[in-house]
C-alpha positions in Angstrom: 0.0 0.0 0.0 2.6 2.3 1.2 4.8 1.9 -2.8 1.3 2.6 -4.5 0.9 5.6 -2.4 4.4 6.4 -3.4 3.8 5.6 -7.0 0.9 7.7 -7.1 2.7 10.8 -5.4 5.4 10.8 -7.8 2.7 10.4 -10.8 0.6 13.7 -9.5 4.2 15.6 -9.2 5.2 14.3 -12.9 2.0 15.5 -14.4 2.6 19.0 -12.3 5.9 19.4 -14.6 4.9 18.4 -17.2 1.5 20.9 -17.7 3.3 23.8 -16.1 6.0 23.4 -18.7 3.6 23.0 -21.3 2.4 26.3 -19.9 5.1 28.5 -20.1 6.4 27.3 -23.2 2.8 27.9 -25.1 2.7 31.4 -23.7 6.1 32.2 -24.8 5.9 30.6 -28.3 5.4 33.2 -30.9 1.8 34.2 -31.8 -1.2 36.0 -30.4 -4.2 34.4 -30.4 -6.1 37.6 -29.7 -5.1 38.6 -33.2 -5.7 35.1 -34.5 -9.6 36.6 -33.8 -9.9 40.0 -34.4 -7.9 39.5 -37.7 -5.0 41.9 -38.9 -7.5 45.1 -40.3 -8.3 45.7 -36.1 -7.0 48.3 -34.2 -4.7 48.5 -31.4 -7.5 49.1 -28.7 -9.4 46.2 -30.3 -6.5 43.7 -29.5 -6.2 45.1 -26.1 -9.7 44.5 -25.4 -9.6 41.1 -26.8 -6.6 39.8 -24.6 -8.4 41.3 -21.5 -11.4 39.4 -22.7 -9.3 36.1 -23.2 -7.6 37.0 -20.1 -3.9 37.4 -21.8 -3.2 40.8 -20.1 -2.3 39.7 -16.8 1.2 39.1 -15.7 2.1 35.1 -16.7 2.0 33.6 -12.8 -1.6 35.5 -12.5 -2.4 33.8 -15.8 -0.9 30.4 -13.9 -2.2 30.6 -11.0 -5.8 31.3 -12.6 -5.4 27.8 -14.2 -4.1 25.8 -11.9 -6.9 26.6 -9.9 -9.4 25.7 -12.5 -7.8 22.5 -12.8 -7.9 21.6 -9.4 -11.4 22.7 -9.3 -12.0 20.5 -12.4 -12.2 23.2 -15.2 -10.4 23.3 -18.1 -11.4 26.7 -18.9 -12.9 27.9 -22.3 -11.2 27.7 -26.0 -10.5 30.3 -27.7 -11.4 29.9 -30.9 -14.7 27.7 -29.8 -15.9 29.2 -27.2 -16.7 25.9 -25.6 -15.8 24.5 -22.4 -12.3 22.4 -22.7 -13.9 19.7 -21.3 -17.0 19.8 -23.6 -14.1 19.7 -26.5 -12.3 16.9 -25.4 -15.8 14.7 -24.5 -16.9 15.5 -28.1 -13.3 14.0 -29.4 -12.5 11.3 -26.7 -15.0 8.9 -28.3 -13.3 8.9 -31.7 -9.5 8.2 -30.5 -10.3 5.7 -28.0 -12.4 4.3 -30.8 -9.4 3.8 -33.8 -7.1 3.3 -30.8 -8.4 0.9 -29.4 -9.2 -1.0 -32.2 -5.8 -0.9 -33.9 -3.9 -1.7 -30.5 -5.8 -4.7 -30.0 -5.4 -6.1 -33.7 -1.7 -4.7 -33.1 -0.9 -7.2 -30.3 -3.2 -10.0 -31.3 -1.1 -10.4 -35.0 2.1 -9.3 -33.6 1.8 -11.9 -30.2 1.3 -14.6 -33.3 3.9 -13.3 -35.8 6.1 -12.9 -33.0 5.5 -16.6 -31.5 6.0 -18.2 -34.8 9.1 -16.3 -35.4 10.4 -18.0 -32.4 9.1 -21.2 -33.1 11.1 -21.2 -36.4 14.2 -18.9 -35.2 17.2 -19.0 -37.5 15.0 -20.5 -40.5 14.2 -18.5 -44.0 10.4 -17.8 -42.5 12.2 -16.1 -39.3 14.5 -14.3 -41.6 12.0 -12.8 -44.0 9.5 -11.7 -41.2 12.3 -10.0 -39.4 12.8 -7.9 -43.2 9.2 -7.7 -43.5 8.4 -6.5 -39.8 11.4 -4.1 -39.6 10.8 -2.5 -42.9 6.8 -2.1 -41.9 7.9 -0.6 -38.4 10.1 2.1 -39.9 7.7 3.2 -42.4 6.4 6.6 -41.4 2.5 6.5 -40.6 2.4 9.8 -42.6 3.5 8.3 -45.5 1.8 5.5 -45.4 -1.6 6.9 -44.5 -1.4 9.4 -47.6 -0.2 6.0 -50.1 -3.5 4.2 -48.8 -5.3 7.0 -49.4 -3.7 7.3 -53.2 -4.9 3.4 -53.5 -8.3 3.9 -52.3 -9.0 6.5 -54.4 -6.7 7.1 -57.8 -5.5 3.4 -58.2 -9.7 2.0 -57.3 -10.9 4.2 -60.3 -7.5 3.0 -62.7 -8.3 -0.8 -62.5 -12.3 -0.5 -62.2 -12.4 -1.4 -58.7 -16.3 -2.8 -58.2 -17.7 -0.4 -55.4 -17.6 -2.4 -52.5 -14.1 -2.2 -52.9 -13.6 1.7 -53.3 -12.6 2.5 -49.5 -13.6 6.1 -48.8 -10.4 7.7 -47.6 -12.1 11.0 -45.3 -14.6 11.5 -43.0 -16.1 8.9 -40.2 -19.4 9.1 -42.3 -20.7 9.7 -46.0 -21.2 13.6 -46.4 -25.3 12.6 -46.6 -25.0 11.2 -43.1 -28.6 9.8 -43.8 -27.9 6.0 -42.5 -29.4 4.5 -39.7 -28.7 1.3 -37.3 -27.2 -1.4 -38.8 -26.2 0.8 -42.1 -24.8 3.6 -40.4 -22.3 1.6 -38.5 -21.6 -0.1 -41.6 -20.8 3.0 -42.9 -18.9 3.8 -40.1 -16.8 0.4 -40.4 -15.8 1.0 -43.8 -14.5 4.3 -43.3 -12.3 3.1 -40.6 -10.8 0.2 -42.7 -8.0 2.8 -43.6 -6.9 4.1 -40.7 -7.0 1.4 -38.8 -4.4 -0.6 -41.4 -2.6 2.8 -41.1 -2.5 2.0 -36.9 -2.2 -1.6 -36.9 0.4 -2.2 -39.5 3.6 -0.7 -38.0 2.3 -1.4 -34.3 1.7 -5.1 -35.2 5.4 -5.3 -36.7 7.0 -3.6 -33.9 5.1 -5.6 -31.3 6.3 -8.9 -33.5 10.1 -7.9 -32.6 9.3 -7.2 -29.7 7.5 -10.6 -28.6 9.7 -12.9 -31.0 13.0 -11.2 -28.5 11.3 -12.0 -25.5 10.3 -15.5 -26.5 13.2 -16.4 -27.2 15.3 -14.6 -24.0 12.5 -16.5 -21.9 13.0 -19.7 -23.6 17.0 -19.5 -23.1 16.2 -18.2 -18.9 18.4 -20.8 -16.2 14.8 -22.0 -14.9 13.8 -23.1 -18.0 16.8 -25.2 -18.7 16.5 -26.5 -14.9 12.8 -27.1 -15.2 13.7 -28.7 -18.9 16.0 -30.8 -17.4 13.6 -32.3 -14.8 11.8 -34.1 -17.7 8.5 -31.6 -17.3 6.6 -32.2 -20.7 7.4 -29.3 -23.5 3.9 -27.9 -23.7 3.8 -27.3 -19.8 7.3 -26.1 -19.8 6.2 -23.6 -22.9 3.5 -22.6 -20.6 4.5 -22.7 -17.3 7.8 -21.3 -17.8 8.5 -19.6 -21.2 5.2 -18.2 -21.9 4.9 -16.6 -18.5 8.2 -14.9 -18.3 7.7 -13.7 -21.6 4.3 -12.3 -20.7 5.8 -9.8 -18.4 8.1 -7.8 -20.3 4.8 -8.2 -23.2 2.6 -6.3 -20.6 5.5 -3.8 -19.9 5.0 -2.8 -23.5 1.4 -3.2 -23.5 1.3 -0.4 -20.7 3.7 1.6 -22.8 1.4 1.3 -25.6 -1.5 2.2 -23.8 -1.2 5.8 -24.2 -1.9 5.5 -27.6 -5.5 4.5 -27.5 -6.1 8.5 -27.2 -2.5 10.1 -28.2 -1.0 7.5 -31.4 -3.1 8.6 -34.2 -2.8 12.3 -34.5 -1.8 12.3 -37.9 -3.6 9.4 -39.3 -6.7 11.6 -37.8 -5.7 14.8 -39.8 -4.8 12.6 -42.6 -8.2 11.1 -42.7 -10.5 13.8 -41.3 -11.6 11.7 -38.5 -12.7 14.6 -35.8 -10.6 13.0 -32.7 -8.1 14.4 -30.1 -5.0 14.3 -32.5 -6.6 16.8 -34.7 -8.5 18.7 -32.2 -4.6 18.9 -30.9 -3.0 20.0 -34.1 -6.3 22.8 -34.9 -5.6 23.9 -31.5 -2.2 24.3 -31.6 -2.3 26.2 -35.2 -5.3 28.7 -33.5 -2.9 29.0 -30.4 -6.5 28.2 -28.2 -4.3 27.6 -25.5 -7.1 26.3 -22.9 -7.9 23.4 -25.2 -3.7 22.9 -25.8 -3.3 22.6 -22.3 -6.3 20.9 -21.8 -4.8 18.2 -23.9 -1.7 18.0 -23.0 -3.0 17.4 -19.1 -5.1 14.5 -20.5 -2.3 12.8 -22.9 0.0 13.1 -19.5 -2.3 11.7 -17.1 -2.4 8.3 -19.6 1.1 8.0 -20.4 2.4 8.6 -16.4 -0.6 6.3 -15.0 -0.2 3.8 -18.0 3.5 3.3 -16.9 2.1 2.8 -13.0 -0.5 0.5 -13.9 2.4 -1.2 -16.1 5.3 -1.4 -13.1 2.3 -2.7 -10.8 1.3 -5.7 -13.1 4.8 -6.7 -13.8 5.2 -7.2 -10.0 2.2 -9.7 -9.6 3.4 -11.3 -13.5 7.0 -11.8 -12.7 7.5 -15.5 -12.2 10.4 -15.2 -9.5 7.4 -14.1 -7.0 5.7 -17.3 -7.9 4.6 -19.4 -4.7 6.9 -22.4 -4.4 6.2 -25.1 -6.1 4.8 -23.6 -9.5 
């Protein structure tokens, strides 16, 4: 009880750092987003009026303080450019990130778990060796790049060989422009617009999570305890089990909580590639408008999973780890 306390202290002082960073390095960025409103025909006094409005014309710790205090009171504040409530923002765009990431890390680790495990099963052979080109080549292709090639295919290379319809992929949007399906069609709908980005997600995390589980298999399979429990006579699919299986689980669920953060933070330019209306883009429209509120908003929810999705990591690990097995295992 007393580490988790610990952990969780140390958590609450790491997201401290990291939004009052973010907050003195958005304020002394270049730009004005009081003249990102008014536009560039206002007058002086005009500006003035609209930083007082926005709150910009107090000294930066006032500014600070203001938002801390709204934090810890569980406001956000209001954007900018919306005039919404942060919060309001981010409920609207949670729903859509958590929706392509959750979906791609799960496909991710289900085909890279498998690619990785047969890998190991056949390490050193020409299948091993090709996967290992295939899966490195896959990982190191920017998402950017690839997203904007898929969308090429979809769309150009579909009409250039005749592709029947069912085939054409729509490359933008989460629905058709009409919007006018219902039930069962409009999910449907919404399925086939995800096709794309969700190859766009699952493609290099799958390869990179294939490396990954393909080295631990093989470090688990090559531990002391498995070559004492090997030489005890216990059966090989037991020993796979007991033994490799579960010391390779642990360092796959320190990358699964290292992954985690992605389900709301990995696909911000997949979703500005694709139009999809999640917290990536809100992120990156934000950013360009300098709305500050909904920057910081943001960044405090992005930090929040990546420090607790590390905690929540380092605490399964300790009940995973085979050396704290009972005796006898």
């Amino acid at each position: 009880m007393r580490h988790l306390s610990s952990r969780v202290f140390d958590a609450l002082v790491l997201l401290w750092i990291v939004t009052t960073l973010t907050f003195v390095l958005i304020h002394l960025a270049p730009g004005d987003p009081a003249s990102l409103l008014i536009g560039p025909t206002a007058s002086a006094e005009e500006a003035a009026r609209q930083r007082a409005a926005l709150g910009l014309d107090a000294p930066l710790v006032v500014q600070y303080a203001r938002w801390i205090g709204g934090v810890l009171r569980g406001d956000l504040g209001t954007s900018f450019a919306l005039s919404r409530p942060v919060t309001a923002v981010i409920a609207d765009a949670l729903p859509v990130s958590l929706l392509l990431g959750g979906a791609s890390l799960a496909a991710s680790f289900v085909f890279g778990v498998l690619l990785g495990w047969m890998q190991a099963l056949r390490s050193g052979r020409r299948l091993d060796t090709t996967l290992t080109v295939v899966t490195t080549v896959l990982y190191a292709a920017p998402s950017f790049w690839l997203a904007l090639a898929l969308v090429a295919v979809a769309t150009t290379g579909a009409s250039a060989i005749n592709a029947p319809p069912w085939a054409r992929l729509p490359a933008f949007g989460m629905h058709e422009p009409a919007a006018l399906a219902t039930g069962f069609a409009a999910w449907q709908d919404l399925a086939r617009h995800a096709v794309l980005p969700l190859i766009v997600l699952t493609i290099p995390g799958a390869a990179g999570v294939a490396r990954y589980a393909r080295s631990a298999l093989l470090d688990a399979a090559s531990a002391p305890h498995v070559h004492a429990a090997q030489a005890r006579g216990l059966p090989r699919a037991r020993l796979e089990r007991r033994y490799v299986l579960r010391t390779a689980w642990t360092p796959i669920v320190v990358l699964l909580g290292l992954t985690l953060p992605g389900l709301i933070a990995g696909s911000v330019f997949v979703e500005q590639v694709f139009a999809w209306p999640g917290l990536g883009r809100t992120m990156l429209s934000a950013i360009g408008s300098r709305d500050y509120p909904v920057v910081l908003g943001l960044t405090l929810v992005y930090a929040t999973a990546v420090v607790f999705a590390n905690m929540l990591a380092d605490l399964a690990v300790a009940r995973l780890d085979p050396r704290r097995a009972p005796a006898g295992a």
